[in-house]
Structure formats: C-alpha cells, structure tokens
N, C-alpha and C positions, 0 to 999 in steps of 0.2 A: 169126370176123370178122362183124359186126354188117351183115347185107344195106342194100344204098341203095334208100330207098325211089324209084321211077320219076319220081313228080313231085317238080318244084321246090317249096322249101321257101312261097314265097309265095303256093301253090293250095290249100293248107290254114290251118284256123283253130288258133287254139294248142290248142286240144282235142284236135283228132286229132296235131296235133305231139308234144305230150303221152303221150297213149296209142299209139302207133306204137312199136311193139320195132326200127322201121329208122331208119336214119341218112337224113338226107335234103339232097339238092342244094340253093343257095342260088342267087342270081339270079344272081349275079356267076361262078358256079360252085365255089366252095366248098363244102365239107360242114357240116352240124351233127350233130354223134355226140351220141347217147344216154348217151354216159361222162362227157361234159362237165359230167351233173348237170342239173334244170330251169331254175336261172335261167340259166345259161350260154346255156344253150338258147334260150330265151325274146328275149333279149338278142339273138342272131343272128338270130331269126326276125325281129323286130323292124326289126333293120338289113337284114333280107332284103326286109319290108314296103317300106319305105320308094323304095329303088334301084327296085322294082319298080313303085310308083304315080307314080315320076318317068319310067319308060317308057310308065305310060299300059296296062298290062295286069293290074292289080290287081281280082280278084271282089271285089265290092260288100262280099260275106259276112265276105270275109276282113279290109276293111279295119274294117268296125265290131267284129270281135272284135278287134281291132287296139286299138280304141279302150278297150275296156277294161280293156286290159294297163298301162295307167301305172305301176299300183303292183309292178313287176317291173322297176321302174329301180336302186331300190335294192337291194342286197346282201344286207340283211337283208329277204328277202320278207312272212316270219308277224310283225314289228314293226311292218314298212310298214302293213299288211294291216288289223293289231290298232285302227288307230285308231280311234276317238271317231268318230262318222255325224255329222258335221252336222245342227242341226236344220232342218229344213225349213218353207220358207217364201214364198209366193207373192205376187206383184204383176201388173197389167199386163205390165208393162216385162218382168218374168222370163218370165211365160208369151209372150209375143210372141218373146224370145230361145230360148227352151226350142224353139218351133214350127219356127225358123229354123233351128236346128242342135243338136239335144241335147247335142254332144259341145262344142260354144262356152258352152253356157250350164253343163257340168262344170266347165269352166275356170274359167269368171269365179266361178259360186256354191256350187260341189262342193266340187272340189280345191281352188278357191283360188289357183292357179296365173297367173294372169292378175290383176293387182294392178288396182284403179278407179286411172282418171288420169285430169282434169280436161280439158280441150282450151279451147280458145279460143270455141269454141261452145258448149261448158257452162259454160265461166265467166259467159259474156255473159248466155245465158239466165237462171244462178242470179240475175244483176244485175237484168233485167227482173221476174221474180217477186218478189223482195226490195222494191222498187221500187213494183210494183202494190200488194203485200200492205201498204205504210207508209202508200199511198196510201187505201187501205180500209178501215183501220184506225184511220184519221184522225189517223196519226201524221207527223213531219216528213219529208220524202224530201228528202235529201241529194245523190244521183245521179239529178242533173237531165237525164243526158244517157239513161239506162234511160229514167225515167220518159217521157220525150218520144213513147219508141217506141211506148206504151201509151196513154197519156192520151187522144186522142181516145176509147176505148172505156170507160176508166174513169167521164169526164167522160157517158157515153148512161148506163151500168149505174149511176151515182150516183141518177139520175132515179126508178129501177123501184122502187115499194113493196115490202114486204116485209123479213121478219127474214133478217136478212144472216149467213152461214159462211164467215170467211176462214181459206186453208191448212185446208180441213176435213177431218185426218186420221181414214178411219173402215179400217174392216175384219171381219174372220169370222175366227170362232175353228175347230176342229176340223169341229166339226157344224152351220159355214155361222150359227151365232148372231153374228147383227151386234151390232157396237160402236163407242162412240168411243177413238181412240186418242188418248196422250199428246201434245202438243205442248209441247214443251220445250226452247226453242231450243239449251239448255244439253245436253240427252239426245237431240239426235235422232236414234240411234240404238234408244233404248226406242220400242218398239211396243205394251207391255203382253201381253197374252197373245195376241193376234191371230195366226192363220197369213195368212190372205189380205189384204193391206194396200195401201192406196191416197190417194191425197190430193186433193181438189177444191180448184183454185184460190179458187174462189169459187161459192158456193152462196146463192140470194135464194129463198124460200117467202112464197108468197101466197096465201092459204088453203088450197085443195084443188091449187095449181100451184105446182111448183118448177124453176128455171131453174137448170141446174149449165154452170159455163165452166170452160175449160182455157185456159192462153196456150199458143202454141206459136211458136219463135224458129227452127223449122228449115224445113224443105222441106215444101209440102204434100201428105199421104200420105192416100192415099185407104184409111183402118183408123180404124174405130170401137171395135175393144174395148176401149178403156182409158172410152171413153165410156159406152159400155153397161154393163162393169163398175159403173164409178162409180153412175149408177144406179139399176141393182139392188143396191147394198147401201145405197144412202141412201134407195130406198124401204122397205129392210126394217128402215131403222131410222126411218121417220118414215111410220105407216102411215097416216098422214090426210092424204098425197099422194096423187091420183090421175091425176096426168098430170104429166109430165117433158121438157124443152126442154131439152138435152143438144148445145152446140156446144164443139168448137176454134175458137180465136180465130187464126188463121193472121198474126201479123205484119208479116212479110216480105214476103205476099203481098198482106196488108190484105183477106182474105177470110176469111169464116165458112163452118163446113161441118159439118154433124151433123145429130139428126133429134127428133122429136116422139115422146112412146108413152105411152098409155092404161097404168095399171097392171097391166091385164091383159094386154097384150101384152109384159111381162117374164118370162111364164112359162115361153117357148121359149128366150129370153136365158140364163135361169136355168139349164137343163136343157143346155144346149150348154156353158158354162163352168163347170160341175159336172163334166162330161165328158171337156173339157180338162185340168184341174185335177187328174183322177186318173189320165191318163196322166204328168203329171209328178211326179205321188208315186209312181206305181208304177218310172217311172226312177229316181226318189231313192231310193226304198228297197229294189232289188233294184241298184241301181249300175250300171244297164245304160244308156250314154248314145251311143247310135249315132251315125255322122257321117251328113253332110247338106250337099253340095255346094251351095255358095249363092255369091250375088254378091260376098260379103264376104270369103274365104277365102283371093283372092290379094292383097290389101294390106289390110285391116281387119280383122281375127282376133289374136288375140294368142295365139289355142292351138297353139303351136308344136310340140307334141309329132305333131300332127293330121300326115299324109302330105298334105292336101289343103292346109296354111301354105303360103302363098307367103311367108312372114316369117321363116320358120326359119333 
C-alpha cells in the first residue's frame, strides 16, 4: 500500500506532486493515489487548488504553478501540449496587461481563452476616434453626436503648422528596427512584420518639433507608457525630431496631461521598455504566466480558470 504523503495535497506544486512515490491528502480530505495515472492526478490537485484558495490558505508558490497547469484539462495531455506557440506580439495596451497580471494577459493573448468583447465604452470611444480621424482628414463626419465630444480640440489642433499623421500606425520589428505599418481599414488586422505595434491618433511635425495626441474617452489615469512608447518609436523613425510634446487628451474630464523630452532624454525611456518587453517574451516563450492579485480579479477578469476569478 502506497504511504500518504503528511501534507495536504494543496502545499505542494504539481512538481513534487508529480515526483512523490506517496498518495497525498486533499483539502476536502480525500486522497489522490499515484495509480490513478498523472492527469487524473493533476485534475484533483487542481480541484484541490481551487477549495483551498477559496479558504484563503493557498502559498503564493503553489497557486502560480497552478497557473500553468491549463493545458492538463484535457484528456489527451501530449495533443493539448503539441500545439502551435502563438506568435508573439507587443503593444502598450498588452505590456500594461502583461505588468497587471501575467496569467490575465495568458488568457486574453496566449491561450486565447478569454474571447475580446466590445462594451459600451469601447463602442463609444471607437465612435469618437472614427469621428476625429474623418474630421482630420478632411473627410465628411456623419456622427455629429462623437464629433461634438472632440471638436473643441480639433477646431485649436487645425490651427498648428506642420505635416500632419492621422491613425499613424508605426512599430519595431525583432531588433527594435522601427517602421510604418499598414493601415487598411479593410486588413486591420495586418501589422506587416512589426512585433512591437502602436498607433498615434494624431501626429503634427514642425521642423525640429513634433506634437503626438492620444483621445482618451475613459477615466483619467495617471500612466504615460503608451505615451512614451509612442515617442520613442516616432523619433526613431523620424530622426530630424528633436524634441517631442507627447499629451492624452482626457475627454470626459476636458483635461490634458503628458510631458515634453529633448531627444536625448529618450535614452532611459528606451532602455526601461526594452526591459519590460523581454520579461514578456521570456513569459511567452518559456509559457510561464504567473498570477498577480490585482483590483480587477473579482468582477473584471474573464480568466476563469484563475482561483483568484471571482466570475467563475
């Protein structure tokens, strides 16, 4: 008879569950036997995880190896396993999700598990930037009722000289070589060969000074890296900038908020979101996406498999 190992099953990670020749207690007090095979196994630990972070006594340790057990849902484990990596691919928006929770940002752009769905607040926003960009473009705007929200600032930024970039989607490919990417309203999906990819609302160059804007329709959040980003990749693609005015247009709040930087002071910019950027390649390509108890977990998380869902 197969000895029981002394701890419950949810003090260990599936590693030592794994390699352990003993049978081990479960939170509920049930066994998990080493006969039952590994997924079996795995499967119990899992339901073991779970009872136990809803008690509030789950190590930290155990739940992120937790988190990397998904693919031991299905049956056929080495099929699940075998699949295709996702190519990898970074934005603002993913690196700020990636920082927030690794194992939220698996969901949404890993696994895929977590399907994008629209809200009433990204409809609205899509409206406004759709809206601006027809306006900028010097084309007819139809939604009178977007446009309105905007127009006071379109009506100041019509005034500024200089060569105008609307929706100016640029990016970095492997080795940080900036580019312009596609815009196709038909494709906007193709990025072209870009990993790192971003889009300025509206970009004005005047000589040696470039003015890049974002609209922003949501709450104002005191986070510049989508700014900073933006940037540092439109100085490296336009090197007879020397200086860069870099605001959110806060809407709702009807305030602006961002900063000024000499070209030379993008160099530390550069070096900190380089650094970022390969801790989230090194999660995507060793598949290790830890959890990370955040604000969002108990009603705005769709990663249900997570012991910290409050949506499951």
């Amino acid at each position: 008879m197969t000895e029981v190992d002394s701890r419950p099953a949810y003090t260990v990670t599936s590693q030592e569950l794994l390699a352990s020749e003993r049978d081990f207690t479960t939170f509920t007090g049930h066994l998990l036997r080493k006969s039952e095979g590994d997924t079996a196994l795995i499967l119990g630990w899992q339901a073991d995880v779970k009872a136990a972070d809803r008690a509030g006594v789950l190590p930290q340790r155990v739940m992120d190896d937790y988190q990397k057990q998904k693919m031991f849902k299905a049956a056929d484990v080495a099929a699940k396993t075998a699949k295709p990596v996702p190519k990898f691919a970074w934005s603002p928006s993913k690196l700020a999700c990636f920082e927030l929770c690794p194992a939220k940002f698996a969901a949404e752009f890993y696994y895929k598990t977590v399907p994008y769905q629209e809200t009433l607040h990204t409809i609205w926003g899509n409206r406004v930037h759709k809206a601006a960009e027809r306006h900028m473009l010097g084309q007819d705007v139809k939604d009178w009722e977007a446009r309105a929200v905007v127009l006071p600032y379109l009506l100041l930024l019509d005034k500024l000289p200089g060569k105008r970039y609307v929706e100016h989607r640029i990016g970095v490919g492997e080795s940080w070589r900036p580019m312009i990417c596609p815009n196709d309203p038909a494709k906007p999906w193709d990025w072209g060969d870009s990993v790192g990819r971003m889009a300025i609302d509206l970009a004005i160059v005047n000589g040696e000074k470039a003015r890049l804007y974002d609209w922003k329709t949501g709450k104002l959040k005191d986070d510049n890296t989508q700014l900073q980003i933006n940037a540092l990749i439109f100085a490296l693609l336009h090197p007879e900038v020397q200086e860069i005015e870099a605001k959110y247009i806060w809407l709702k709040d009807k305030k602006t908020t961002g900063f000024t930087l000499k070209r030379s002071e993008l160099v530390p910019i550069y070096k900190d979101v380089k650094t970022r950027v390969a801790r989230l390649k090194e999660a995507w390509d060793t598949e290790v996406f830890v959890t990370r108890k955040n604000g969002l977990c108990k009603q705005y998380c769709g990663a249900v498999e997570c012991a910290y869902c409050g949506r499951r």
